[in-house]
BAFI-3210 file (N, C-alpha, C; in Angstrom, 3 decimals, decimal comma, padded with zeros to 6 digits):
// residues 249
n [1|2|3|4|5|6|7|8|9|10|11|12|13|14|15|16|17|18|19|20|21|22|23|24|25|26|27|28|29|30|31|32|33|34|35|36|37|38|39|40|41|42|43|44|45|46|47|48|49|50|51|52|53|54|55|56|57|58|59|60|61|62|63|64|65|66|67|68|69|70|71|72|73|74|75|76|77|78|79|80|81|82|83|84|85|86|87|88|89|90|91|92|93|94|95|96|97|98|99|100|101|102|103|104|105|106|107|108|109|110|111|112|113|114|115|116|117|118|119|120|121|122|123|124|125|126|127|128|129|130|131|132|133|134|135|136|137|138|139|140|141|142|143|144|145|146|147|148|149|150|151|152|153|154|155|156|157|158|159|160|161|162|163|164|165|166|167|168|169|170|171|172|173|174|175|176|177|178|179|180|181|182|183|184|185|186|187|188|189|190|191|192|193|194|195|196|197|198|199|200|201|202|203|204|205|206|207|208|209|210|211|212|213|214|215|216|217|218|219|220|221|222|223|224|225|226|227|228|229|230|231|232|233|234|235|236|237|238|239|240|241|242|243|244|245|246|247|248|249]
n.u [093,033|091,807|093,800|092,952|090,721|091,703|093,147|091,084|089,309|090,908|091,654|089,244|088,460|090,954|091,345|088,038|089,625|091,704|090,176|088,650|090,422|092,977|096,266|095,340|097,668|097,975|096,471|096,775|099,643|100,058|098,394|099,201|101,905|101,264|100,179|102,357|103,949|107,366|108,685|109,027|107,893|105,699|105,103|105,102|103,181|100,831|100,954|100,055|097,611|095,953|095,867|093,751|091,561|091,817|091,657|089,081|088,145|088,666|087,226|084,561|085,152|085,101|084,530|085,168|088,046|090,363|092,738|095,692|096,401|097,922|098,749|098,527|096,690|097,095|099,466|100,956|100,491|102,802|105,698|104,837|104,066|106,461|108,115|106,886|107,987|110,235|110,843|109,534|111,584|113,553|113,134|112,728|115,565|116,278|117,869|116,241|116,448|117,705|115,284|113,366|114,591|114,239|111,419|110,066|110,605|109,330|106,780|106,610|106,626|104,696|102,909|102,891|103,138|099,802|099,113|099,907|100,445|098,618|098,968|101,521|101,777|100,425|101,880|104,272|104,048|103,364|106,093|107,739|106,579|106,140|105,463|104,157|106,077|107,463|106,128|105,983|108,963|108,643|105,986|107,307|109,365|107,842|106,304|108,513|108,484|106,123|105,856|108,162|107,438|104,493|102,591|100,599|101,000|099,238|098,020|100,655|101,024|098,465|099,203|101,601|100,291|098,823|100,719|101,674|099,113|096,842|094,487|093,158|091,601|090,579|088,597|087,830|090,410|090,404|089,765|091,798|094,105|093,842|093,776|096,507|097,636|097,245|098,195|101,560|100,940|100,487|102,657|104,352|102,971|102,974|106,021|106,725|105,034|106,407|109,187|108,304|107,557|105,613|103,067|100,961|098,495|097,814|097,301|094,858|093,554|093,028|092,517|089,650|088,049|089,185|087,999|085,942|085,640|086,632|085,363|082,357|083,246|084,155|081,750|080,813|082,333|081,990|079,751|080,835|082,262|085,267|086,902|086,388|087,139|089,775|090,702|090,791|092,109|094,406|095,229|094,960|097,311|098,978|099,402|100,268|102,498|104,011|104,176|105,625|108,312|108,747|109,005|110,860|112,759]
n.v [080,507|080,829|082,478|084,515|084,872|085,257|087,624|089,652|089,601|090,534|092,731|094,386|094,290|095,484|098,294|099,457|099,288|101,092|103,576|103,748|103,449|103,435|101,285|099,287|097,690|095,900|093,432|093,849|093,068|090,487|089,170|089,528|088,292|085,614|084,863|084,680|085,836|087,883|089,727|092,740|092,624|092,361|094,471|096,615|096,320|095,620|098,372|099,795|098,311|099,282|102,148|103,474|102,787|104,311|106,976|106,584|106,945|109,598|111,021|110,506|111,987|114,508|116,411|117,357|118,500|120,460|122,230|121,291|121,932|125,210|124,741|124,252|122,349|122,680|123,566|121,362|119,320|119,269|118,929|116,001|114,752|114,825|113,394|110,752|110,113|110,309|107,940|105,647|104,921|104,406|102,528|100,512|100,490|098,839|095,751|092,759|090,658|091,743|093,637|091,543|091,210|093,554|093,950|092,531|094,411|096,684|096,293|095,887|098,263|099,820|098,811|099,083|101,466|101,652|100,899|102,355|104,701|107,358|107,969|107,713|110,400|111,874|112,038|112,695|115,472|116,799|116,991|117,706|120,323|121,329|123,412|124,116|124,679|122,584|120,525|120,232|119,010|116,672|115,619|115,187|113,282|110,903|111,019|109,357|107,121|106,550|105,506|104,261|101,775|101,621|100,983|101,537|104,346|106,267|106,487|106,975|109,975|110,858|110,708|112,250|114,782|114,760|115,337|117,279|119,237|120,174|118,655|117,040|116,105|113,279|112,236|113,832|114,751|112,679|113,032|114,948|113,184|110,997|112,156|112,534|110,962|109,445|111,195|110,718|108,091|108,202|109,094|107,142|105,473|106,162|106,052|103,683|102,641|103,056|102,195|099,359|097,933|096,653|093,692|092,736|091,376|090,180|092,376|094,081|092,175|092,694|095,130|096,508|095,908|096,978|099,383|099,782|098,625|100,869|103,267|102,675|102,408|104,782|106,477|105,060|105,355|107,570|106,747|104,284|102,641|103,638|102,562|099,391|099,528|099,995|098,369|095,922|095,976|096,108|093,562|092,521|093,511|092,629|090,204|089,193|090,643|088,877|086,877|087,582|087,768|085,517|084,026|085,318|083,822]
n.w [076,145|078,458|079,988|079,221|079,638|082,312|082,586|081,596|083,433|085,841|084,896|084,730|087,816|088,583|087,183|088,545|091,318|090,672|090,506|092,865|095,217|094,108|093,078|091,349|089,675|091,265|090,891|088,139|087,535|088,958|087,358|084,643|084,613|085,663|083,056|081,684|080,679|081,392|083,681|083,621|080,346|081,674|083,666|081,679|080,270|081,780|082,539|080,577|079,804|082,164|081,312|079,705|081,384|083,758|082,105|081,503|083,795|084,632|083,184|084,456|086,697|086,410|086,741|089,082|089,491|090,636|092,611|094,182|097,723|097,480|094,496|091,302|089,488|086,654|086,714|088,233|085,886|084,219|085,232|086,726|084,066|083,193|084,962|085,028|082,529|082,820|084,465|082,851|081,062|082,682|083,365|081,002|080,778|082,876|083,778|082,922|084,541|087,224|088,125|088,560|091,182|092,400|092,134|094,204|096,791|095,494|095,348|098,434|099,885|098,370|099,668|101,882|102,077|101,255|104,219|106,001|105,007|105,863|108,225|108,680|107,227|108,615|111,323|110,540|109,325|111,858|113,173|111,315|109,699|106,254|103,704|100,727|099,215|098,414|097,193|094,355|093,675|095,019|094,087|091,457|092,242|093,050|090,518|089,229|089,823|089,423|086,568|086,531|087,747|089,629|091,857|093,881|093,509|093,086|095,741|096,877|095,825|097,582|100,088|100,337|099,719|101,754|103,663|103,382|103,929|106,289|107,855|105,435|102,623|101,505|099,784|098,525|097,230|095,390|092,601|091,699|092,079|089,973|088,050|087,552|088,310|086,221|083,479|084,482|083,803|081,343|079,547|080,401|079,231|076,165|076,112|076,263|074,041|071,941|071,902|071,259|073,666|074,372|075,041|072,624|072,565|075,300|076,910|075,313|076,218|078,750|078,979|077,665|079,850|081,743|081,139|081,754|084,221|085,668|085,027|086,133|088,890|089,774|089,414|091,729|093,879|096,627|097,846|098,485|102,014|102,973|104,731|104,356|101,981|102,054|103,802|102,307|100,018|101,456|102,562|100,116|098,625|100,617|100,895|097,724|097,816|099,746|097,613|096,146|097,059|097,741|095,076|094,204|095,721]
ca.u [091,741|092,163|094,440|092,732|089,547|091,967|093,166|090,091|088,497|092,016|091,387|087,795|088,880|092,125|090,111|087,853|090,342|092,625|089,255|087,905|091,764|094,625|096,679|095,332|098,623|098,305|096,238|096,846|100,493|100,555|097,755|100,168|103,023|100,560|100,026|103,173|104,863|108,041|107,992|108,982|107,100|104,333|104,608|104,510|101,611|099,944|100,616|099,571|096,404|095,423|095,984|092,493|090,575|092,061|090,910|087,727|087,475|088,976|086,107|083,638|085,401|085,789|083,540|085,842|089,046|090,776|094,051|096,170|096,649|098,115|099,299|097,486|096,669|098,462|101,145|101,976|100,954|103,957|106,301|103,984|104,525|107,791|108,612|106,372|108,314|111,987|110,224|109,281|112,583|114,418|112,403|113,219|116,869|116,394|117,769|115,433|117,349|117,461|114,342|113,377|115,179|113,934|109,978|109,422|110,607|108,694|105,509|106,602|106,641|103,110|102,098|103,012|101,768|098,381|098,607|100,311|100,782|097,677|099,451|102,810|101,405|100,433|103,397|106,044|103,382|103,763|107,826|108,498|105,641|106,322|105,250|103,953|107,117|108,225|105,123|106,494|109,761|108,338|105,299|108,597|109,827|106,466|105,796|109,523|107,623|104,871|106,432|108,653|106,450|103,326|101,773|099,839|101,409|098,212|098,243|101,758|100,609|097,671|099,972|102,139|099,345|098,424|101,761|101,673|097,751|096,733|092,850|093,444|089,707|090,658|087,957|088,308|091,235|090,249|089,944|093,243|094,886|093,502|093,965|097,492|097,926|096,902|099,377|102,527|100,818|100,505|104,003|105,118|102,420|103,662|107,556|106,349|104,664|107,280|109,793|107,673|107,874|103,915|102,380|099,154|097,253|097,491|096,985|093,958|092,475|093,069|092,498|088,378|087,720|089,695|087,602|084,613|085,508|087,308|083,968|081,496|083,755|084,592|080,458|080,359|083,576|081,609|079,092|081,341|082,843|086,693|087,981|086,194|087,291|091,184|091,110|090,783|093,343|095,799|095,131|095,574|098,438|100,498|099,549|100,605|104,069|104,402|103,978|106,760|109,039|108,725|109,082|112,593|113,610]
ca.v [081,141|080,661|083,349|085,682|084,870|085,659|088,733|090,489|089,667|091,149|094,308|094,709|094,692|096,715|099,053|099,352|099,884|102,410|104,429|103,938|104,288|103,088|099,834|098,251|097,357|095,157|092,951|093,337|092,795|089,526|088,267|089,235|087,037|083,998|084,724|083,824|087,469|088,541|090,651|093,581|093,011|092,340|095,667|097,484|095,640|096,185|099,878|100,298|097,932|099,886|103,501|103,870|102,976|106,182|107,957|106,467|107,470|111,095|111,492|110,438|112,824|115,713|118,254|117,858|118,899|121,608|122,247|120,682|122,953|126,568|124,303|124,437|121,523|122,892|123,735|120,240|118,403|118,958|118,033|114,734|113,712|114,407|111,960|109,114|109,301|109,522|106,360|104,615|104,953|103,919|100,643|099,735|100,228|097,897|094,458|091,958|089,879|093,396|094,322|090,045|091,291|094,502|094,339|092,620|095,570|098,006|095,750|096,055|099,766|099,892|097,714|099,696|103,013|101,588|100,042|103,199|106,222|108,337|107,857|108,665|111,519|112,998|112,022|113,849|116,953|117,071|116,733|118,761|120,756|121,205|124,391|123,931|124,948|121,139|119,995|120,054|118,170|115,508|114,961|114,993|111,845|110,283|110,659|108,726|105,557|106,185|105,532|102,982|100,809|102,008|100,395|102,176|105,370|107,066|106,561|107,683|110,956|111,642|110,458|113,447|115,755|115,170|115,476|119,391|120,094|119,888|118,312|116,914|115,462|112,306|111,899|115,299|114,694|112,026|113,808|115,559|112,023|110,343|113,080|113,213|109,267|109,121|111,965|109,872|106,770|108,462|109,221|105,894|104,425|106,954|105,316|101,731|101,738|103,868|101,373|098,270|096,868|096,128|092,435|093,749|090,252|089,894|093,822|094,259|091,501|093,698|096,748|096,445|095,155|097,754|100,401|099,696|098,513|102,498|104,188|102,271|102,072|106,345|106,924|104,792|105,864|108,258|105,968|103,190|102,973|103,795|101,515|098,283|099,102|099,865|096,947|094,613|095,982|095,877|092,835|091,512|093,920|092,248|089,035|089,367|091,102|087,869|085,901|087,753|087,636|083,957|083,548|085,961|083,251]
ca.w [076,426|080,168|080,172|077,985|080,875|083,850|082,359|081,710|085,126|086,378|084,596|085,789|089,352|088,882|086,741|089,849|092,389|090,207|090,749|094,130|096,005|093,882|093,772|090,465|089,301|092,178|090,588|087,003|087,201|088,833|086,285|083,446|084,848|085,412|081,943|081,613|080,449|082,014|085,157|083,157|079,508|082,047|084,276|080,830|079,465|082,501|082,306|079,378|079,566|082,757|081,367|079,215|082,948|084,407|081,526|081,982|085,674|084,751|082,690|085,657|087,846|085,351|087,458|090,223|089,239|091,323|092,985|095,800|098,518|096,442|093,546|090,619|088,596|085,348|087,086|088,423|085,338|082,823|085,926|086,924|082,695|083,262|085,890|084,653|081,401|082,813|085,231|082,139|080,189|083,404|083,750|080,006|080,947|084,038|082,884|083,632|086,514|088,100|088,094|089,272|092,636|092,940|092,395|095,834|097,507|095,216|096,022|100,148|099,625|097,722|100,522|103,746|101,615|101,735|105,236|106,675|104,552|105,813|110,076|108,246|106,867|110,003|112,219|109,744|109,583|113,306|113,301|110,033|109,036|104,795|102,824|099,513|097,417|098,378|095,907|093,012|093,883|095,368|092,872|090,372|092,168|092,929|088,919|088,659|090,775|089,085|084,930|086,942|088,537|089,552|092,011|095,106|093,418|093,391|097,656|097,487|095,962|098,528|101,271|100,268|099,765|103,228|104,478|103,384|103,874|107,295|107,102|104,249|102,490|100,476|098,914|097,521|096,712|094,437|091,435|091,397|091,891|089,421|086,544|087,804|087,700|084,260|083,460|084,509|083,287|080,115|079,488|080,358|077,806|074,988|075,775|075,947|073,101|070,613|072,344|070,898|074,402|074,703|074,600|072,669|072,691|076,659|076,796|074,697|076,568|080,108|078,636|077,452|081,073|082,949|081,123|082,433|086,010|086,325|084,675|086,774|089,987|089,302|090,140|092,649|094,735|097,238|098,568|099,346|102,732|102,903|105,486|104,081|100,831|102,584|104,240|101,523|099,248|101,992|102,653|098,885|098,291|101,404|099,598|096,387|097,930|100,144|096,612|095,132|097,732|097,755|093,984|094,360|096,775]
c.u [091,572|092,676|094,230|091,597|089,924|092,459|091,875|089,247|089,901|091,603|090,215|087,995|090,227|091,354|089,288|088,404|091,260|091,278|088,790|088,949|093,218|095,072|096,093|096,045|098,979|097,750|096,183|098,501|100,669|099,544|098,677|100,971|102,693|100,112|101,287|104,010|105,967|108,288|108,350|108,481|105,558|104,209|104,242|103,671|100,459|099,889|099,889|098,110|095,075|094,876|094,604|091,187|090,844|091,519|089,220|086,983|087,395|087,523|084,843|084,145|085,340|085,524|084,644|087,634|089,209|092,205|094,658|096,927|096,578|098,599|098,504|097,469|097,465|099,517|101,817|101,603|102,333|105,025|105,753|104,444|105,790|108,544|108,481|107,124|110,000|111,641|110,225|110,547|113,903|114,042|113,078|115,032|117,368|116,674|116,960|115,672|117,438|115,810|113,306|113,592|114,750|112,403|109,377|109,562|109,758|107,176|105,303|106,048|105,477|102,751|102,038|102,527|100,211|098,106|098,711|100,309|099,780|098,420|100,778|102,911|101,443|101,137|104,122|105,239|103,745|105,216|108,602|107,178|106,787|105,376|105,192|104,706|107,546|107,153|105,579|107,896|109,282|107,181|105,910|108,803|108,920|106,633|107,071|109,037|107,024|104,968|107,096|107,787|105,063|102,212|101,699|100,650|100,511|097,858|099,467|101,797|099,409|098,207|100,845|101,762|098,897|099,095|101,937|100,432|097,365|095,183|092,632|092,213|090,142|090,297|087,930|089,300|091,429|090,702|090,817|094,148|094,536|093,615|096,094|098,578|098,282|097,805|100,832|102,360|101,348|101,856|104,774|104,511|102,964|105,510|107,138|105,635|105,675|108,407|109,296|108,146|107,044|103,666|101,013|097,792|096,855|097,244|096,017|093,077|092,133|091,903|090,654|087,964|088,033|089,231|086,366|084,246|086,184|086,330|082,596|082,119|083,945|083,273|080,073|081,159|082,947|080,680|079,679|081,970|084,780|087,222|087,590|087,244|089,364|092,006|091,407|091,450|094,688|096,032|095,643|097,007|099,541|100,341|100,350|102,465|104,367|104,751|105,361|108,042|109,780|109,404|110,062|113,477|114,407]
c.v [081,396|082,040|084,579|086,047|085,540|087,216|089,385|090,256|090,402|092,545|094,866|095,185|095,353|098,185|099,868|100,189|101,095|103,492|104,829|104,518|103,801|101,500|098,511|097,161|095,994|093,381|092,342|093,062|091,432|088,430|088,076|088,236|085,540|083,811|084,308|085,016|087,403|089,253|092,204|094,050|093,282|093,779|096,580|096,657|095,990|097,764|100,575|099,763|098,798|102,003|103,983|103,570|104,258|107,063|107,884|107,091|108,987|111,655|111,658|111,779|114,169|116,787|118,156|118,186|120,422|122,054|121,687|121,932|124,645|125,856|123,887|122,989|121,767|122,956|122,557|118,964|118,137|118,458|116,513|114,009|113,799|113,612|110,733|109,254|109,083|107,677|104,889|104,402|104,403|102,447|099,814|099,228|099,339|096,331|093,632|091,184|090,964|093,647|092,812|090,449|092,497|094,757|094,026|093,870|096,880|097,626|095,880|096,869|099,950|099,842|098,686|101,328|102,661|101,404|101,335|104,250|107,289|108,993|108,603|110,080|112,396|112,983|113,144|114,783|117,267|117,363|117,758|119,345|121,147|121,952|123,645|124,025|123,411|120,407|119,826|118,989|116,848|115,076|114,709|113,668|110,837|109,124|109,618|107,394|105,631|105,614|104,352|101,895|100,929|102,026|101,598|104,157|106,898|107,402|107,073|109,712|111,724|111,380|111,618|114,525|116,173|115,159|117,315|119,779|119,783|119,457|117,377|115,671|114,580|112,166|112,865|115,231|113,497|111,944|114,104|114,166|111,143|111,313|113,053|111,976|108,981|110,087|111,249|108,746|107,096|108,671|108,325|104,967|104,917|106,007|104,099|101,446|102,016|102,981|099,853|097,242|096,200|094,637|092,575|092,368|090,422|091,546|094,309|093,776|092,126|094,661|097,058|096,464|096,488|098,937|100,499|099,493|100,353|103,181|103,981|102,565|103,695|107,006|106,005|104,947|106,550|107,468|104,417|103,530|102,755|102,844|100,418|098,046|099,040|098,783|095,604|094,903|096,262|094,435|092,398|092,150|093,126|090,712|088,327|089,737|089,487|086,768|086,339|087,349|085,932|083,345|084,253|084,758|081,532]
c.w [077,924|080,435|080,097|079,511|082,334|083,167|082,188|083,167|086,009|086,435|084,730|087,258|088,904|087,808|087,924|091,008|092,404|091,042|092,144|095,097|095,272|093,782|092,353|090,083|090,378|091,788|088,750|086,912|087,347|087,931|085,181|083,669|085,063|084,101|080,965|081,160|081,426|082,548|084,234|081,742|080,223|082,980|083,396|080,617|080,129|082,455|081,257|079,220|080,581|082,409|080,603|080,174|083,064|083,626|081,406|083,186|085,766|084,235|084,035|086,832|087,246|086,367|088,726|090,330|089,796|091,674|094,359|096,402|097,088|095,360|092,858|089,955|087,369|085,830|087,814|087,235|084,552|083,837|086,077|085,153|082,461|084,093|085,267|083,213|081,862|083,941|083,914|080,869|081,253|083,762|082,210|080,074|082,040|083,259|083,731|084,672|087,456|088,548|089,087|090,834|093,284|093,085|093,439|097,020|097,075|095,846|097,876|099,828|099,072|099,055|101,891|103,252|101,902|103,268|105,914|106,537|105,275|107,290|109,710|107,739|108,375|110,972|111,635|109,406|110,899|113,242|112,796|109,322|107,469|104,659|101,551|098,557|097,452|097,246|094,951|092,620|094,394|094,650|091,520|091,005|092,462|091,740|088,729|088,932|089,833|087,468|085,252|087,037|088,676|090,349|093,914|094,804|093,480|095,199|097,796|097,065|096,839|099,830|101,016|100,520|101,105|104,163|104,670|103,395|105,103|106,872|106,121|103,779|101,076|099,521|098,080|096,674|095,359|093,146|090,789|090,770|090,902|088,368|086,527|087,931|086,522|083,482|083,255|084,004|081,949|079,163|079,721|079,169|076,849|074,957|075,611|074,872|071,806|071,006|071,788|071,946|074,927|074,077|074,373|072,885|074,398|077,407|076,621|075,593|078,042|079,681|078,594|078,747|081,941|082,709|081,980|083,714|086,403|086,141|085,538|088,270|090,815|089,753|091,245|094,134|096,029|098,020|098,612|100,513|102,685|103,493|105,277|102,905|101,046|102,645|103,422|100,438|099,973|101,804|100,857|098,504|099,123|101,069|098,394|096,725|098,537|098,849|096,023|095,906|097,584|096,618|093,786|095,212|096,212]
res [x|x|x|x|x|x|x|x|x|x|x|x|x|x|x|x|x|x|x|x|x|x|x|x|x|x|x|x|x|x|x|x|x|x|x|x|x|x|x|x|x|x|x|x|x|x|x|x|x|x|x|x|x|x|x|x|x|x|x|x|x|x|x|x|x|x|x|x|x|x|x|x|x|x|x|x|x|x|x|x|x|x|x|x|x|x|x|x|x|x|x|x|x|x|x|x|x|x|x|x|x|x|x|x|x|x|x|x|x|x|x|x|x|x|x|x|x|x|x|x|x|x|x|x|x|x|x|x|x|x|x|x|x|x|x|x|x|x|x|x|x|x|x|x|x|x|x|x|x|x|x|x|x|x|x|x|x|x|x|x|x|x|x|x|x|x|x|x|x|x|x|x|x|x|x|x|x|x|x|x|x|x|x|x|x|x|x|x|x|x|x|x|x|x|x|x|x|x|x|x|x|x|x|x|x|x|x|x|x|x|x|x|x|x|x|x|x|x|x|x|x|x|x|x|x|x|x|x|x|x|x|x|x|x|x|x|x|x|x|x|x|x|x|x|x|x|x|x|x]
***
């Protein structure tokens, strides 16, 4: 019951944070594994417990759906569900001692996207300005992170976005990223569950929780401030990586 208690307060706050900037996965993955799951039944479980938030939030955002830079929304979802599903068919093929050695580095990499990506953005605009035909290739390997793993993948797509848009209005950009999340999520939930690689008890119990923190969190996104709310999912993200690191060691 304990368990059942820390998972759903997990998926409330990652719920939440999918909505406001990303990085859920940050908190519902390492609940799953104190739940005692295996780092890879538990990244699907979490994917899958998180993916009916996003559709929660999409809904909240609906009216603002548009295009990044000249690239239309249709025209980069069927790429975007095609990443997150070769992502989520390359994770099942990850053997689990593999995957043990490799998630502290995917968690760095989350980690220095949130801390850094927006500065990196605008350095390598300066250096190498990038035309819009590169969009589509690189929201292709994004979506491969994003079916893989998952985590700050929503920051690694507006860290892109604002590598090729000069200006580039986050919060605007919201919308897009979060329809476009749920996209690649979606395509990794569709393999993970036709795969029967989902733990639906410790899943279910996420899942209720993480609708309601993405639907509530989805209208309130605009009147919170950005760099409080930054700050404190760097901060737990370089946490949580320090935890793994540790527990690889």
């Amino acid at each position: 019951m304990e368990h059942f208690v820390l998972l759903a307060a997990a998926g409330l706050l990652a719920g939440a944070m999918n909505a406001i900037a990303g990085g859920g996965s940050f908190v519902s993955f390492p609940a799953m594994v104190a739940a005692g799951l295996p780092p890879v039944v538990a990244n699907v479980s979490s994917t899958v417990a998180l993916f009916p938030g996003t559709i929660a939030s999409c809904l909240a955002y609906r009216r603002g759906f548009g295009q990044v830079r000249e690239v239309r929304i249709r025209t980069m979802l069927p790429v975007t569900l095609a990443g997150g599903l070769v992502g989520a068919v390359l994770l099942l093929a990850t053997p689990a001692r593999l995957f043990d050695v490799v998630i502290p580095f995917l968690l760095l990499l989350a980690t220095l996207t949130f801390a850094f990506g927006a500065r990196a953005g605008l350095a390598l605009r300066r250096a190498a300005p990038v035309g819009p035909a590169a969009m589509l290739p690189m929201q292709f390997l994004i979506s491969i992170y994003g079916g893989y793993f998952g985590g700050a993948v929503g920051l690694m797509m507006m860290a892109m976005w604002s590598l090729l848009t000069a200006n580039a209005d986050l919060k605007a950009m919201a919308p897009a990223r979060m329809l476009l999340v749920s996209a690649a999520n979606g395509a990794a939930v569709v393999w993970f569950i036709t795969a029967g690689a989902v733990r639906w008890p410790e899943t279910l119990a996420m899942l209720s929780a993480s609708v309601v923190g993405g639907y509530l969190a989805a209208q309130l996104t605009l009147r919170l401030p950005t760099g409080v709310v930054r700050g404190f999912v760097v901060a737990m993200t370089a946490t949580v990586t320090i935890a793994f690191f540790v527990r690889a060691m």
